[in-house]
DODO-903264 format. One record per residue (C-alpha): x, y, z; residue number from 1; residue in three letters. Coordinates in pm, whole numbers, m for minus. Example, Ala and Ser with C-alpha at 12.3 -4.5 7.8 and 13.67 -1.06 7.14 Angstrom:
2
<node><u>1230</u><v>m450</v><w>780</w><seq>1</seq><type>ALA</type></node>
<node><u>1367</u><v>m106</v><w>714</w><seq>2</seq><type>SER</type></node>
END
This chain:
295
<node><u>420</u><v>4609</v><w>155</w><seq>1</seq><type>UNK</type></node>
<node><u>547</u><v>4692</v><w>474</w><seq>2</seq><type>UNK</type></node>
<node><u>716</u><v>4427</v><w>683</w><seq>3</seq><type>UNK</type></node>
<node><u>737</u><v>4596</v><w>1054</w><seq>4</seq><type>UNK</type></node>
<node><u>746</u><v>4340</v><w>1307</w><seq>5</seq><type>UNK</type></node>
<node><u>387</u><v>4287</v><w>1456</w><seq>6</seq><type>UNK</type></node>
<node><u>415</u><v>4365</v><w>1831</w><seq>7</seq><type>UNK</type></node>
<node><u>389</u><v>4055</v><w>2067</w><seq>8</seq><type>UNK</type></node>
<node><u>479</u><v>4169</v><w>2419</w><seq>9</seq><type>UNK</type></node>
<node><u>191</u><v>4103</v><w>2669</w><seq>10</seq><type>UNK</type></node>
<node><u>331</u><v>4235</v><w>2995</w><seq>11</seq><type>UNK</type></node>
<node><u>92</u><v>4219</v><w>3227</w><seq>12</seq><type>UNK</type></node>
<node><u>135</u><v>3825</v><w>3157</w><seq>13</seq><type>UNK</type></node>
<node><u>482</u><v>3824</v><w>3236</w><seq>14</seq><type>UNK</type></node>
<node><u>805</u><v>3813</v><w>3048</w><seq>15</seq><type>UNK</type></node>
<node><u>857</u><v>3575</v><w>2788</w><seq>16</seq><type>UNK</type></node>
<node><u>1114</u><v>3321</v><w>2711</w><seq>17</seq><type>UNK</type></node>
<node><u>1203</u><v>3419</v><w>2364</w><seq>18</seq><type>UNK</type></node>
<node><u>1335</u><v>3188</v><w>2025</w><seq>19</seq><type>UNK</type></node>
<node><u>1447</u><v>3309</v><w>1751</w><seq>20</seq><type>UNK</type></node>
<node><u>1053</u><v>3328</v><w>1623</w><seq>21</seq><type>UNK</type></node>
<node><u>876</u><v>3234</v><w>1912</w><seq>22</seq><type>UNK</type></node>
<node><u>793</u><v>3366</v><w>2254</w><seq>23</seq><type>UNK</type></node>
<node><u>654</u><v>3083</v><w>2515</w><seq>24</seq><type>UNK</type></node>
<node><u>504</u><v>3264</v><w>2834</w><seq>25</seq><type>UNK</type></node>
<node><u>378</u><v>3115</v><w>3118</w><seq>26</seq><type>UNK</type></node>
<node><u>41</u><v>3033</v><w>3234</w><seq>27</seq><type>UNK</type></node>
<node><u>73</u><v>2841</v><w>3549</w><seq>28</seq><type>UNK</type></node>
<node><u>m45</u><v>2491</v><w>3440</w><seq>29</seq><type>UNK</type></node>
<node><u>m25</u><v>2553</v><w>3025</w><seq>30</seq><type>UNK</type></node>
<node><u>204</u><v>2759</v><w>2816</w><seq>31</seq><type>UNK</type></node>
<node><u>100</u><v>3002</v><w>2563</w><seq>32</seq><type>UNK</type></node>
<node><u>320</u><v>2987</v><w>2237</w><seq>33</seq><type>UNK</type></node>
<node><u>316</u><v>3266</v><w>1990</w><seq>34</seq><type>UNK</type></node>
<node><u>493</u><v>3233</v><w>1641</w><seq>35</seq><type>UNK</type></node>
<node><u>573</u><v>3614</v><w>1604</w><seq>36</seq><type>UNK</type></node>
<node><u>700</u><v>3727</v><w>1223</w><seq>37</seq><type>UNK</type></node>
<node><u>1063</u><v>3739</v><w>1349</w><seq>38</seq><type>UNK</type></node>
<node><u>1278</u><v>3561</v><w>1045</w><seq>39</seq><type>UNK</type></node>
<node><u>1660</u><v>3463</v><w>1113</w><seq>40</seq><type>UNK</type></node>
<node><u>1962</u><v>3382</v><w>906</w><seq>41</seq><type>UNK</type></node>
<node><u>2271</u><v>3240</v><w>1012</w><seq>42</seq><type>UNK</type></node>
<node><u>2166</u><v>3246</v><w>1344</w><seq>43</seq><type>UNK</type></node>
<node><u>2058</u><v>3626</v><w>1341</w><seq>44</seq><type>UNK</type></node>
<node><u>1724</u><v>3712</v><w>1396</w><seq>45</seq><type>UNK</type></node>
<node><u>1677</u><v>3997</v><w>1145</w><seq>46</seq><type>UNK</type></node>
<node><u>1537</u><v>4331</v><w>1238</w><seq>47</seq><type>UNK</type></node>
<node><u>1261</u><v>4286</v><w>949</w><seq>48</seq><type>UNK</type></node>
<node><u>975</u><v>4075</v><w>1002</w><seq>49</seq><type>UNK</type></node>
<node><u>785</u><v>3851</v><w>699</w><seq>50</seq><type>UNK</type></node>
<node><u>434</u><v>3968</v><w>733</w><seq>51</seq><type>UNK</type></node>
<node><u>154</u><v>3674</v><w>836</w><seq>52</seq><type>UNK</type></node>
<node><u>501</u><v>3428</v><w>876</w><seq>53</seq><type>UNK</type></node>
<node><u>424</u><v>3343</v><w>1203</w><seq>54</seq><type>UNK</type></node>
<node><u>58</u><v>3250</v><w>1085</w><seq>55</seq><type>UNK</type></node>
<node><u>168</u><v>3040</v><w>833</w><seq>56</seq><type>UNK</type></node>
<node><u>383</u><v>2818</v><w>1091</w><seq>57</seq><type>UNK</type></node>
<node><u>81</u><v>2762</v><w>1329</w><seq>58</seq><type>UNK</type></node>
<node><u>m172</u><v>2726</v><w>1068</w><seq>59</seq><type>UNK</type></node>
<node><u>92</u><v>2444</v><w>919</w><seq>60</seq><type>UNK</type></node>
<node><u>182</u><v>2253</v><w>1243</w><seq>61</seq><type>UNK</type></node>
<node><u>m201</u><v>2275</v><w>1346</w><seq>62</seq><type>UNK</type></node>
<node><u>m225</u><v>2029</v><w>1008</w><seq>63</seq><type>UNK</type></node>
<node><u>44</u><v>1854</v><w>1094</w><seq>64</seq><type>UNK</type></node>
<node><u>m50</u><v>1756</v><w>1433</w><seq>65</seq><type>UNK</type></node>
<node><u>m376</u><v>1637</v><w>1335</w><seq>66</seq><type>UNK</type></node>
<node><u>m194</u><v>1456</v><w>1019</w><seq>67</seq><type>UNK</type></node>
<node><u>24</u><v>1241</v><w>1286</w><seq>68</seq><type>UNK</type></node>
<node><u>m214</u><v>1160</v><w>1553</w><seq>69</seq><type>UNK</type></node>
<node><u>m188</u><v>780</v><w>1426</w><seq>70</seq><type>UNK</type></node>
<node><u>146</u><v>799</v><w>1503</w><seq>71</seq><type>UNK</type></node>
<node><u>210</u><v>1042</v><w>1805</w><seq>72</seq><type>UNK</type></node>
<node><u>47</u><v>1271</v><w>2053</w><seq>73</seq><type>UNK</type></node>
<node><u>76</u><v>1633</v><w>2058</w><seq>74</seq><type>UNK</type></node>
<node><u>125</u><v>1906</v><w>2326</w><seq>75</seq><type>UNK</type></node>
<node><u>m198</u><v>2096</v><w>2199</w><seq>76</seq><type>UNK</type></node>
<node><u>m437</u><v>2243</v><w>2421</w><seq>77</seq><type>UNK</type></node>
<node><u>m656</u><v>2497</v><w>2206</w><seq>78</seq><type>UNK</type></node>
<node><u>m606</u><v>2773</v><w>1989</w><seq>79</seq><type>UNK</type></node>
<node><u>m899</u><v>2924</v><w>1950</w><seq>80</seq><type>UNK</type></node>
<node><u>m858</u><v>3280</v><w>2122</w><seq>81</seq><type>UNK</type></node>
<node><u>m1225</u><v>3272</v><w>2247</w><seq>82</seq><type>UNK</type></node>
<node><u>m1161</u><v>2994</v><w>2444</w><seq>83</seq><type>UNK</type></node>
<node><u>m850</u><v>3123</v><w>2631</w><seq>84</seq><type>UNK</type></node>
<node><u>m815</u><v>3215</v><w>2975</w><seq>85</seq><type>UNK</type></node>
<node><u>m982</u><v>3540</v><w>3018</w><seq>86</seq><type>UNK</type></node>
<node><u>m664</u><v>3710</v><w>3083</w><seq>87</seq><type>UNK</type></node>
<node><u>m519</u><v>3696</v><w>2740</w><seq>88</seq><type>UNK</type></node>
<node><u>m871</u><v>3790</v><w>2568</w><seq>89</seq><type>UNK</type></node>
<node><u>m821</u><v>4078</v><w>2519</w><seq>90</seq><type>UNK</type></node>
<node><u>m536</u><v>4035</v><w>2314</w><seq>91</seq><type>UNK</type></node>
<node><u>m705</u><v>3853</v><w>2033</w><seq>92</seq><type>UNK</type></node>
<node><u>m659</u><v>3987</v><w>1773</w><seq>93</seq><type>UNK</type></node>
<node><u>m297</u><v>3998</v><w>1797</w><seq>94</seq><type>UNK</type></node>
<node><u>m291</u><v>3645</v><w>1914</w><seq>95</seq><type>UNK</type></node>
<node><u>m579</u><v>3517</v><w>1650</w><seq>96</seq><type>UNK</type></node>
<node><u>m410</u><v>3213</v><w>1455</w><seq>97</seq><type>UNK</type></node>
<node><u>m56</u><v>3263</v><w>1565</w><seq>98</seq><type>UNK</type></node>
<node><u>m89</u><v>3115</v><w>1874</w><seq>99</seq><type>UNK</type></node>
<node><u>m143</u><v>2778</v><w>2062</w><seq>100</seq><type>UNK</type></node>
<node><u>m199</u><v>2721</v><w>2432</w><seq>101</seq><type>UNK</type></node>
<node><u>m17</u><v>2354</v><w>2514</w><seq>102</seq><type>UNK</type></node>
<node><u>90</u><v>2130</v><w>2742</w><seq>103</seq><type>UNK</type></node>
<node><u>395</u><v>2177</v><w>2973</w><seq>104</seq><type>UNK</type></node>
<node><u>594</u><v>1917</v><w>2874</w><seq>105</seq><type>UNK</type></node>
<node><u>1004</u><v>1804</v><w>2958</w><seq>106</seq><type>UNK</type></node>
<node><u>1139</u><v>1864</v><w>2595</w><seq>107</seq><type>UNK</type></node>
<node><u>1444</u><v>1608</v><w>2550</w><seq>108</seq><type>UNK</type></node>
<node><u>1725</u><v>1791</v><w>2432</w><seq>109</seq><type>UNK</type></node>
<node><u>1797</u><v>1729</v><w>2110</w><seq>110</seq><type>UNK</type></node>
<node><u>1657</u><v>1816</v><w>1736</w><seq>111</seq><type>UNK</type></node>
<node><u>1618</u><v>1477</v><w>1571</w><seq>112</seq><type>UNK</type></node>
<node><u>1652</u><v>1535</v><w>1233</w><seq>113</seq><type>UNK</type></node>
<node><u>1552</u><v>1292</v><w>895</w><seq>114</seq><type>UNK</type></node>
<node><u>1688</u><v>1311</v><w>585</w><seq>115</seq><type>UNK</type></node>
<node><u>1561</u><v>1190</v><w>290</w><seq>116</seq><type>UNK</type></node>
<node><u>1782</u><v>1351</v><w>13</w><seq>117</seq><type>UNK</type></node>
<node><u>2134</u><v>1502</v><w>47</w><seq>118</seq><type>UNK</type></node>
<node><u>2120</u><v>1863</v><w>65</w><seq>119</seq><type>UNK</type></node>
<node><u>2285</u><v>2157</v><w>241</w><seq>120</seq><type>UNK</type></node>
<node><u>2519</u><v>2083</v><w>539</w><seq>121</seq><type>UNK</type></node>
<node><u>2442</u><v>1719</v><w>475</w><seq>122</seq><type>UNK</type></node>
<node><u>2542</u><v>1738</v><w>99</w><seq>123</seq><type>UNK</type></node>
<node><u>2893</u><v>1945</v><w>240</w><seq>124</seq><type>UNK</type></node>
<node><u>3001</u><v>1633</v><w>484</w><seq>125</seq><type>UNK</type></node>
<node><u>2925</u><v>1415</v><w>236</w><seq>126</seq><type>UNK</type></node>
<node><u>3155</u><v>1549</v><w>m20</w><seq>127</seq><type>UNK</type></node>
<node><u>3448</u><v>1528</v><w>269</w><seq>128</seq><type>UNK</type></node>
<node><u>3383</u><v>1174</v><w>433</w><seq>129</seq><type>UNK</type></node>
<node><u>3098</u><v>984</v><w>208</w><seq>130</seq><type>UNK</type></node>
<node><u>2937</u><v>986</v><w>509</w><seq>131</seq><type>UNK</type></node>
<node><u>2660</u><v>1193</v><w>720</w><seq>132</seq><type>UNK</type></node>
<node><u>2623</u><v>1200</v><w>1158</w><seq>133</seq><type>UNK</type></node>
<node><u>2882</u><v>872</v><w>1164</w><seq>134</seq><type>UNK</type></node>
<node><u>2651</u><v>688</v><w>907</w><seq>135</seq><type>UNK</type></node>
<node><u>2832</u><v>587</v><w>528</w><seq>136</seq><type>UNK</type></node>
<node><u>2624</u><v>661</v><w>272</w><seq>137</seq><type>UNK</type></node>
<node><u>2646</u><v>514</v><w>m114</w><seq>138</seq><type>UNK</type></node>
<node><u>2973</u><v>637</v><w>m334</w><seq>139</seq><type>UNK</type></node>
<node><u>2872</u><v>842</v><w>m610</w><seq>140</seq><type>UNK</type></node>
<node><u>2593</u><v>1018</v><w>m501</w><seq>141</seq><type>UNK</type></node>
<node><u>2510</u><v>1395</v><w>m646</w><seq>142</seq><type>UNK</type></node>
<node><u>2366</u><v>1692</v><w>m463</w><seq>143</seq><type>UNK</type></node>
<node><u>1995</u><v>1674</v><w>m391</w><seq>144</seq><type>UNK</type></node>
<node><u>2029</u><v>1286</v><w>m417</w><seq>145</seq><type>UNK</type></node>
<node><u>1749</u><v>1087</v><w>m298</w><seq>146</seq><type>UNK</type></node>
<node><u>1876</u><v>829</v><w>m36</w><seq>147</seq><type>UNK</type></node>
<node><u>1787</u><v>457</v><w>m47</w><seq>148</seq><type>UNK</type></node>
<node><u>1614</u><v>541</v><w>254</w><seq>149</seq><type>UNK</type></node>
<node><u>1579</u><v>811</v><w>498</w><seq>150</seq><type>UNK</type></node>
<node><u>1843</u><v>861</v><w>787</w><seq>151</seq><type>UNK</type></node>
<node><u>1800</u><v>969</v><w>1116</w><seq>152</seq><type>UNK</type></node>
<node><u>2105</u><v>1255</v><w>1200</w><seq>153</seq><type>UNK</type></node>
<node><u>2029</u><v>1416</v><w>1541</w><seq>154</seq><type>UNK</type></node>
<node><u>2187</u><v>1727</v><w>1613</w><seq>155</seq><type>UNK</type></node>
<node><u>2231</u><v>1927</v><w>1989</w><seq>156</seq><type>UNK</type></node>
<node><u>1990</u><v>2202</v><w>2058</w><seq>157</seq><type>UNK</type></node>
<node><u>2179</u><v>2474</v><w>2119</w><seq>158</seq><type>UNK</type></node>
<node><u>2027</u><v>2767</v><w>2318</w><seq>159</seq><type>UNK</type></node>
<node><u>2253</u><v>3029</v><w>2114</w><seq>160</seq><type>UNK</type></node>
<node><u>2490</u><v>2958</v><w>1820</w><seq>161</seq><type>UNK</type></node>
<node><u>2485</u><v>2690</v><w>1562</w><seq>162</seq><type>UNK</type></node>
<node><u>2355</u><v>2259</v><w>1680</w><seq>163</seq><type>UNK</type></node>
<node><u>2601</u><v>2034</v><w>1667</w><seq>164</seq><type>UNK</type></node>
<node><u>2568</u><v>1689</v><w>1450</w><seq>165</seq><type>UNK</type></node>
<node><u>2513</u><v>1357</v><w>1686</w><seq>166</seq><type>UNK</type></node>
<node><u>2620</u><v>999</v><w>1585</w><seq>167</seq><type>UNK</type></node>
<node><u>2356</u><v>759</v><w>1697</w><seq>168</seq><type>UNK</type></node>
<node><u>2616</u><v>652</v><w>1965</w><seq>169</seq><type>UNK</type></node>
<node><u>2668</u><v>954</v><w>2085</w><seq>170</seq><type>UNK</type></node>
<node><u>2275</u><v>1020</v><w>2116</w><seq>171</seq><type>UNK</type></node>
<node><u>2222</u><v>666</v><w>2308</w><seq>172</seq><type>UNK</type></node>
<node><u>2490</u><v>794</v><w>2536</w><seq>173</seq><type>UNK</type></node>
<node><u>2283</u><v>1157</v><w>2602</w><seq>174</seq><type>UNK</type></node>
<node><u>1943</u><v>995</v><w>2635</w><seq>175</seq><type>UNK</type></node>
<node><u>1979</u><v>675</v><w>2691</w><seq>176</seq><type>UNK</type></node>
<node><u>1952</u><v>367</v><w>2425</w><seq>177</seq><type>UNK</type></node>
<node><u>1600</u><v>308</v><w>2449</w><seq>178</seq><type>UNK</type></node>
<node><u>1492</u><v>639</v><w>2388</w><seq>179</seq><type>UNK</type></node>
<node><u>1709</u><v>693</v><w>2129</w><seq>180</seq><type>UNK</type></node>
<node><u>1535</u><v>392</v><w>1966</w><seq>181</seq><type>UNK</type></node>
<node><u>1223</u><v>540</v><w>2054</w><seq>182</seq><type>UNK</type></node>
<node><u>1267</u><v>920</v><w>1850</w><seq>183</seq><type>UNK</type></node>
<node><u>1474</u><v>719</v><w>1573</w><seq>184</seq><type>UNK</type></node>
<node><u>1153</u><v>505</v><w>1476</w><seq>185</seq><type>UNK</type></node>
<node><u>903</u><v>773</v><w>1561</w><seq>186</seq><type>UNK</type></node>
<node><u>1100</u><v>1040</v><w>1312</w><seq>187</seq><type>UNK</type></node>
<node><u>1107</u><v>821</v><w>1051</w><seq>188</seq><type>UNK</type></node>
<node><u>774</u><v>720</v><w>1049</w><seq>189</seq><type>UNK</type></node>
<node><u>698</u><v>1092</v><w>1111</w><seq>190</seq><type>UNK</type></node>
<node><u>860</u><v>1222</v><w>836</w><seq>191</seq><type>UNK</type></node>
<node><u>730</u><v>851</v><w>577</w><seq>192</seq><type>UNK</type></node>
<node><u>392</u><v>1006</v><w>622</w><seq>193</seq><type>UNK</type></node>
<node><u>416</u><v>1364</v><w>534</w><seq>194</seq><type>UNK</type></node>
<node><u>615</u><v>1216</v><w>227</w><seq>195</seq><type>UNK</type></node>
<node><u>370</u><v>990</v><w>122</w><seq>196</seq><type>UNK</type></node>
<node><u>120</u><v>1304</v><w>188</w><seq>197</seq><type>UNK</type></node>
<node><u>315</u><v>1591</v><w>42</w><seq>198</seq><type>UNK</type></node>
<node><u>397</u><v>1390</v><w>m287</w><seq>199</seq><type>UNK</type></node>
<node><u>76</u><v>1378</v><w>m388</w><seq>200</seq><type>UNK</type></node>
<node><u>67</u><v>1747</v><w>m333</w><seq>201</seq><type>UNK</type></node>
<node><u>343</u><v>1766</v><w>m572</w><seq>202</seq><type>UNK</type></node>
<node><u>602</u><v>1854</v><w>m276</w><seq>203</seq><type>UNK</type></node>
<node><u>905</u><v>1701</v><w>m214</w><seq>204</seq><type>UNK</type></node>
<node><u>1022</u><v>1720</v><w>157</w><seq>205</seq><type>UNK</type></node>
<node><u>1394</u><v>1695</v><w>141</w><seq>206</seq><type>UNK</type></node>
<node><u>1485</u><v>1647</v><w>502</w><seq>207</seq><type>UNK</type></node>
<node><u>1309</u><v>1811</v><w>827</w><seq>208</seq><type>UNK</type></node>
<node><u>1398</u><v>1811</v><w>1203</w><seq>209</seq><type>UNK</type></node>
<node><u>1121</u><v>1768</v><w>1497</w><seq>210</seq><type>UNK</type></node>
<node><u>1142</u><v>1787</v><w>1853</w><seq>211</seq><type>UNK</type></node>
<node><u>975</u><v>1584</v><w>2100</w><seq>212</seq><type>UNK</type></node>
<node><u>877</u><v>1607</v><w>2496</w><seq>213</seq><type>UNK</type></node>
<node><u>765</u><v>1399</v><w>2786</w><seq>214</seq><type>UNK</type></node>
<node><u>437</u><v>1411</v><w>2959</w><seq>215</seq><type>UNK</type></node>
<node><u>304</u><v>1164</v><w>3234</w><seq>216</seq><type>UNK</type></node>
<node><u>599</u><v>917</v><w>3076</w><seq>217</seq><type>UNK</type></node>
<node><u>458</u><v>985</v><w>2737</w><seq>218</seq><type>UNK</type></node>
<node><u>660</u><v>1081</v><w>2446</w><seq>219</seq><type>UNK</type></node>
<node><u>488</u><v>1331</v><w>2212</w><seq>220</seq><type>UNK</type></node>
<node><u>571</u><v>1588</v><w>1966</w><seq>221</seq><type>UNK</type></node>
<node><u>643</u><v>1932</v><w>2060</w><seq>222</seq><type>UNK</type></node>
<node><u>733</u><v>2320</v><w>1944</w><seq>223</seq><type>UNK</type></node>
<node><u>704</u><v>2305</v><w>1550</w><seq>224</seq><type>UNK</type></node>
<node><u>630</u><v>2037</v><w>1314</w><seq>225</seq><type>UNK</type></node>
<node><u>669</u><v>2039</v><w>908</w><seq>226</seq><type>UNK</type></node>
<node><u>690</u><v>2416</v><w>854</w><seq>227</seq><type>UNK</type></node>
<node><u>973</u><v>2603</v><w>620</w><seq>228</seq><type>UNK</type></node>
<node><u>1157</u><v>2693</v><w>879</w><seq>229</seq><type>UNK</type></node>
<node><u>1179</u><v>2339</v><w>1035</w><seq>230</seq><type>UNK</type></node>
<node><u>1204</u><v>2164</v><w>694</w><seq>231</seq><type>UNK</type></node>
<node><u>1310</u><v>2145</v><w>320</w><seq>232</seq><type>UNK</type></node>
<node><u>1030</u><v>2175</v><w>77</w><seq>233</seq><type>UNK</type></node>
<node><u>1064</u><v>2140</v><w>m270</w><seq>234</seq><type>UNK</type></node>
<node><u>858</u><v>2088</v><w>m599</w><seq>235</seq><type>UNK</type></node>
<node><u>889</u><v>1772</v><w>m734</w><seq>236</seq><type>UNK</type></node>
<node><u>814</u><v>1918</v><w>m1080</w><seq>237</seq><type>UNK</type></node>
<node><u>1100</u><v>2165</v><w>m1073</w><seq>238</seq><type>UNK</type></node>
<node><u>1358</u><v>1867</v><w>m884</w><seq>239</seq><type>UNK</type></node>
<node><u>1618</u><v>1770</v><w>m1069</w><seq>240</seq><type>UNK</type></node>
<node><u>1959</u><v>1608</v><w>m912</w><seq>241</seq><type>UNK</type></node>
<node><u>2310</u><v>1728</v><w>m951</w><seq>242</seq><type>UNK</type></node>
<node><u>2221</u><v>2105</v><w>m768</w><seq>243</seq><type>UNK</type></node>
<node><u>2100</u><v>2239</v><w>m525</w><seq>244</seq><type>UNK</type></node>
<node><u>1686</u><v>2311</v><w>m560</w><seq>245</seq><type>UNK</type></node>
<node><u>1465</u><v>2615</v><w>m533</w><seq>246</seq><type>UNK</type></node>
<node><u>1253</u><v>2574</v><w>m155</w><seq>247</seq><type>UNK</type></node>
<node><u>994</u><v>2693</v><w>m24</w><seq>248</seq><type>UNK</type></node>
<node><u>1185</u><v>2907</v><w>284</w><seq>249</seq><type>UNK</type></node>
<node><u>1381</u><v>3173</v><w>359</w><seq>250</seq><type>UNK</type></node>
<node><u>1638</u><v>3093</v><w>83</w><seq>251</seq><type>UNK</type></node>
<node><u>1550</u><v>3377</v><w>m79</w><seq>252</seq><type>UNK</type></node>
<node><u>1656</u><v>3552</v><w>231</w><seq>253</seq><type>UNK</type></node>
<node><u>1984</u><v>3393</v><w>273</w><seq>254</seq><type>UNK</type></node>
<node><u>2100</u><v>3410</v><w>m93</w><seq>255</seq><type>UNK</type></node>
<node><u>2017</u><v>3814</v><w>m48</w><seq>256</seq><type>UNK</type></node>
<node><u>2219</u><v>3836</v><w>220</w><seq>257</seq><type>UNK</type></node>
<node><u>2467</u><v>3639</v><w>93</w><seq>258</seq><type>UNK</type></node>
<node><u>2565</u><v>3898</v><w>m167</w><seq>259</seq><type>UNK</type></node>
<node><u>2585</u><v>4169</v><w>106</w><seq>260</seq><type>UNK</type></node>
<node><u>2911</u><v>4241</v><w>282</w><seq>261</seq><type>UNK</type></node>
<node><u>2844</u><v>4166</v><w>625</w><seq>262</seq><type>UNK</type></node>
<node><u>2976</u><v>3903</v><w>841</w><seq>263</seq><type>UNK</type></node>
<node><u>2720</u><v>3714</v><w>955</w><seq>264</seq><type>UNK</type></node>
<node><u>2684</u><v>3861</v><w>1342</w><seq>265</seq><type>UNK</type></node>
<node><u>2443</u><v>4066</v><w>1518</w><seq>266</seq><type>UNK</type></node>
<node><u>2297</u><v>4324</v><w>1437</w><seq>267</seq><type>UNK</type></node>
<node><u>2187</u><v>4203</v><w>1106</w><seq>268</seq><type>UNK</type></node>
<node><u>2079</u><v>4391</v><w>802</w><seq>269</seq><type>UNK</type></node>
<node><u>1729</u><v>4511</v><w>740</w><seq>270</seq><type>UNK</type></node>
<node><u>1552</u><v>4351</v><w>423</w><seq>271</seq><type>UNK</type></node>
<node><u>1463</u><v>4464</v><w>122</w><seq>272</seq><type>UNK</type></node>
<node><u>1121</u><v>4535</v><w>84</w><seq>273</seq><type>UNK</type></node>
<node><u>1082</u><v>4339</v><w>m208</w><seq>274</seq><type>UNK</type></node>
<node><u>1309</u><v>4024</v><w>m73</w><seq>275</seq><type>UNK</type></node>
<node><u>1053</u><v>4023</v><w>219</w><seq>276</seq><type>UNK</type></node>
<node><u>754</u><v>3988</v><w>14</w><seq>277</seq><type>UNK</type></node>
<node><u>924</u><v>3796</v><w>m200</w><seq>278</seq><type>UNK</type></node>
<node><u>955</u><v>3554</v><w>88</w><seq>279</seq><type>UNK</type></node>
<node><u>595</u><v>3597</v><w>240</w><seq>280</seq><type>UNK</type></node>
<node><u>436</u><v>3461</v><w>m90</w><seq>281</seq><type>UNK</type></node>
<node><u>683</u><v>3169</v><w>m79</w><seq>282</seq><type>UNK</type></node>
<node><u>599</u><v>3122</v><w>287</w><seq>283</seq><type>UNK</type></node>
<node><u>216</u><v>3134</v><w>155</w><seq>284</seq><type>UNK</type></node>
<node><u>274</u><v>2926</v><w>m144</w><seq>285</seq><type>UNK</type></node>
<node><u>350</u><v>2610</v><w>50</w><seq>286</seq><type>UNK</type></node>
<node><u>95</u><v>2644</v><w>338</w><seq>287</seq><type>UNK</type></node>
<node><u>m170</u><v>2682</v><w>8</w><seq>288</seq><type>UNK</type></node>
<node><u>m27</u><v>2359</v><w>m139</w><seq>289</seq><type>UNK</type></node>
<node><u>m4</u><v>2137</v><w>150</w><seq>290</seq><type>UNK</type></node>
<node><u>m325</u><v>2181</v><w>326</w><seq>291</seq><type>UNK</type></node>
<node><u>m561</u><v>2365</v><w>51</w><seq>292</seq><type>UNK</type></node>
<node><u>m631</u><v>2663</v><w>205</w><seq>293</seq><type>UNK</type></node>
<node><u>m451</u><v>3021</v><w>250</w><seq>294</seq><type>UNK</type></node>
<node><u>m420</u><v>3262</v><w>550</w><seq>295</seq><type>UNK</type></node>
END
């Protein structure tokens, strides 16, 4: 199947500011978020795109926002195309179910992150200090671990180039010690729920990061929430301690790439089309699972 990347430039709405996978442009009072099919690795966005991936992210935080309402507000506006401003109508079809107008909110600067199993850079400090973000964990512990309980390791949100890990202390002393508190508790419980959810799904979510804004003095939840490329999803059926486990994300991707000889800087390498379709049907997979319906 080809992967060409689905073309997401609406110029006569101005120019975007551009992620890695999204593109936020501005609409005066709202902003207009678009999850294009862009994939990165190591901090590369790659010049092949994963077919419907930027579908599967919207459709996926769309369930997740309504999952957490009990907990936390949202920055959601609409997203159904028919009810956008007139000016972006007539892009509809490109913008059909990848897309979310929201509220303008003052995003706080950092990616709080939960863990609740040891895995990837987690499982590496670990191994060197017994100890992740400043907090010492149990002796003993393997890779893929589940923790007695979930911690809360915030990391910098870097514009370009790789975040940085936070202590708590050094958090309190970027935001301030109450709303530190504040995204601690709300992460946890956050992330609690879409365990207790996802289990019975037969999903195991390993460890995920959120980010969170202000509006009107109000702390809500912002950009992404519970996707693949935000989180670690695996199958409880399939987990088994000691290794690392299969997820439901680019891995594929990265473990491709991985064998290749290139060093990990721009430009990046195209993809195989079978390692990008490979990934699309994993991206698909966990959408399917988690909320019961496909694209």
């Amino acid at each position: 199947m080809e992967q060409a990347l689905i073309k997401t430039d609406f110029p006569d709405i101005g120019t975007p500011k551009r992620g890695k996978v999204r593109d936020l442009y501005d609409m005066g009072d709202k902003l207009l978020i678009v999850a294009t099919d862009r994939i990165s690795a190591f901090d590369v966005v790659l010049p092949t795109g994963i077919k419907d991936k930027g579908k599967v992210l919207t459709k996926l935080s769309l369930f997740w926002f309504r999952e957490m309402e009990s907990i936390i507000g949202n920055h959601l506006i609409e997203t159904d195309v028919e009810k956008y401003p007139e000016s972006l109508k007539k892009y509809g079809d490109i913008l059909k179910d990848r897309s979310m107008l929201v509220k303008k909110a003052r995003v706080i600067p950092v990616e709080c992150v939960v863990r609740g199993y040891i895995s990837g850079s987690a499982w590496k400090e670990y191994k060197k200090s017994e100890s992740v973000c400043g907090i010492k964990l149990p002796k003993g512990l393997l890779e893929s671990s589940k923790l007695n309980e979930p911690i809360f390791t915030p990391t910098t949100k870097a514009e370009e180039g790789h975040d940085m890990n936070l202590t708590f202390e050094e958090l309190v002393k970027t935001i301030g010690n109450d709303l530190a508190e504040k995204l601690k508790d709300l992460s946890i419980r956050i992330y609690t729920k879409a365990c207790e959810i996802a289990e019975k799904k037969g999903i195991i979510v390993a460890d995920t990061k959120f980010e969170f804004g202000m509006v009107d003095g109000e702390v809500i939840i912002v950009d992404e929430v519970l996707t693949p490329d935000s989180s670690r999803f695996w199958s409880i059926k399939d987990y088994k301690p000691g290794t690392s486990q299969e997820s439901y994300d680019k891995q594929i991707v990265r473990d491709y790439l991985n064998g290749l000889d290139w060093d990990k800087t721009y430009p990046g390498p195209e993809l195989p089309p079978h390692v990008a379709e490979k990934t699309r049907n994993r991206y698909i997979e966990i959408l399917e699972i988690l909320t019961g319906y496909g694209l």
